[in-house]
N, C-alpha and C positions, 0 to 999 in steps of 0.2 A: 214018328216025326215029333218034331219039340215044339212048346210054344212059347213064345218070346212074352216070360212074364214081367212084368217092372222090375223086380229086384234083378233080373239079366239083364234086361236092355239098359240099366243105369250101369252096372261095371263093362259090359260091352263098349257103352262110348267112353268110359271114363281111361276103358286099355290101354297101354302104353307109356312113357315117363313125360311126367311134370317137373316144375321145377318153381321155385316162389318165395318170398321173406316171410320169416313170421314172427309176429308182432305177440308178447305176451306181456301183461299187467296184471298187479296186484287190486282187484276195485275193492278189496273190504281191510285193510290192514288190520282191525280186531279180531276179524275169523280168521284171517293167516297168522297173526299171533296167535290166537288160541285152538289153532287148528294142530290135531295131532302129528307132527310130522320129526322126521327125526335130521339132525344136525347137517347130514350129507343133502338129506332134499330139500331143506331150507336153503342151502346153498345154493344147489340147482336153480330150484325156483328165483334165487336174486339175479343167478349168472344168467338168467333167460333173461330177466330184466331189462338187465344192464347191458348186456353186448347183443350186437346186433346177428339176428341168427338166419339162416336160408338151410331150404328143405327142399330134398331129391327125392321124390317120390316116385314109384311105378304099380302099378296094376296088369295083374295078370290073367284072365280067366282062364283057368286048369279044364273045367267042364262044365255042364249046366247047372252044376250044383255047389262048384268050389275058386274059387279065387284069391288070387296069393296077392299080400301090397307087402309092397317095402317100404322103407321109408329109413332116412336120413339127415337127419338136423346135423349143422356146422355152426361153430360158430370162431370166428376168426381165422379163419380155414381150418380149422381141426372139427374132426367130428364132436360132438357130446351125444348122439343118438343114433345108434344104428339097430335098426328092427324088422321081422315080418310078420304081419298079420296072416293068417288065413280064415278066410271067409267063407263060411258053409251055408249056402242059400237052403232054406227050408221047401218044402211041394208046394206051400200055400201062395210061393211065386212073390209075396213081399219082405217076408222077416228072414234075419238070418242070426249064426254067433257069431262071433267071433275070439278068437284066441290071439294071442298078443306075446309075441316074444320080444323082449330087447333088451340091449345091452346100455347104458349109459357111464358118460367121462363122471368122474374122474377114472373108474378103476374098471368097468367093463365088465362087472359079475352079469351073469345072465340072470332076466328077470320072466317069469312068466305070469302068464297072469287071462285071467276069463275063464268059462264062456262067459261074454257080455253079449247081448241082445240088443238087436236092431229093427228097422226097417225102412223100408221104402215107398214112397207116396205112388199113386195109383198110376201117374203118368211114368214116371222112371226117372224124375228129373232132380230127388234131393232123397236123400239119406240122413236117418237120424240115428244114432249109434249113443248107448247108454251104459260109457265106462267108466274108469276109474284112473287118476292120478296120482299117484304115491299115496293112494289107498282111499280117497278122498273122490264121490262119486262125481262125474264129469258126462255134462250133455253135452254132444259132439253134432252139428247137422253142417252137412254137405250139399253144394247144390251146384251143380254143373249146368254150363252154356258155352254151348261148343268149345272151345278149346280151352275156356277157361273154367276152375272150378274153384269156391269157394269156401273154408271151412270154418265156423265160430265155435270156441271150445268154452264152456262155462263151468265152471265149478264155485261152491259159496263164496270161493274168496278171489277170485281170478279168472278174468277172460283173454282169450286167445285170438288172434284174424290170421288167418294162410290165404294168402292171394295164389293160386297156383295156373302158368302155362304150360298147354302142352311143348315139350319141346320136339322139335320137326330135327 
């Protein structure tokens, strides 16, 4: 028999497809200028900026151990992100990795990228995920309440807000 450890019981309710705007800014423009990044993801980065973007997301649990997200940024009706994570919950019931594939506009080469490491607070209710941005390390925490979930993405130079509904 299994037991319902916080890192399940948070992708458990989090199951199914969302949908939400998301809001990204530059808060340091010295560390984005002097931030390593190459000509294509400086671009990215302004185009999040500047047009307004919404995000299809879904969560999958596979088993008690593994969980698939997709995800989908638009912006102007066209994609610029299409991706899936998979999620390998660890025994200890709260941390997990994760691996990160996706493609991004302009040209769609495939990117991979992790294991990045995680976890989950004791109740099941926010996830904190400790990745990377076009190379540039990025604190990701998730917090769910009922249908809706929340996520704030930080890196030195740039924060994030994904307001997400479930959609019925």
């Amino acid at each position: 028999m299994s037991r319902e450890t916080p890192a399940l019981s948070y992708y458990r309710a989090c199951a199914g497809a969302w949908r939400g705007d998301v809001t990204f800014a530059i808060s340091d423009p010295a560390r984005f200028a002097a931030a390593s990044l190459s000509a294509i993801d400086r671009a990215r980065v302004r185009a999040t900026c500047a047009i307004r973007a919404r995000i299809d997301t879904s969560v999958t649990v596979l088993s008690e151990r593994e969980v698939l997200h997709t995800t989908r940024i638009t912006q102007l009706g066209m994609p610029s992100l299409v991706g899936r994570e998979v999620i390998t919950l660890r025994e200890d019931g709260r941390t997990f990795t994760m691996h990160v594939h996706h493609r991004m506009a302009p040209f769609f080469v495939a990117r991979e990228s992790g294991p990045f490491e995680g976890e989950v607070d004791a109740d099941g209710r926010r996830a904190t995920y400790h990745l990377a941005l076009f190379g540039v390390p990025m604190l990701q925490v998730g917090s769910r309440d009922g249908d809706h979930v929340t996520l704030v993405q930080t890196t030195a130079w740039s924060t994030s807000d994904q307001r997400l509904a479930r959609v019925r």
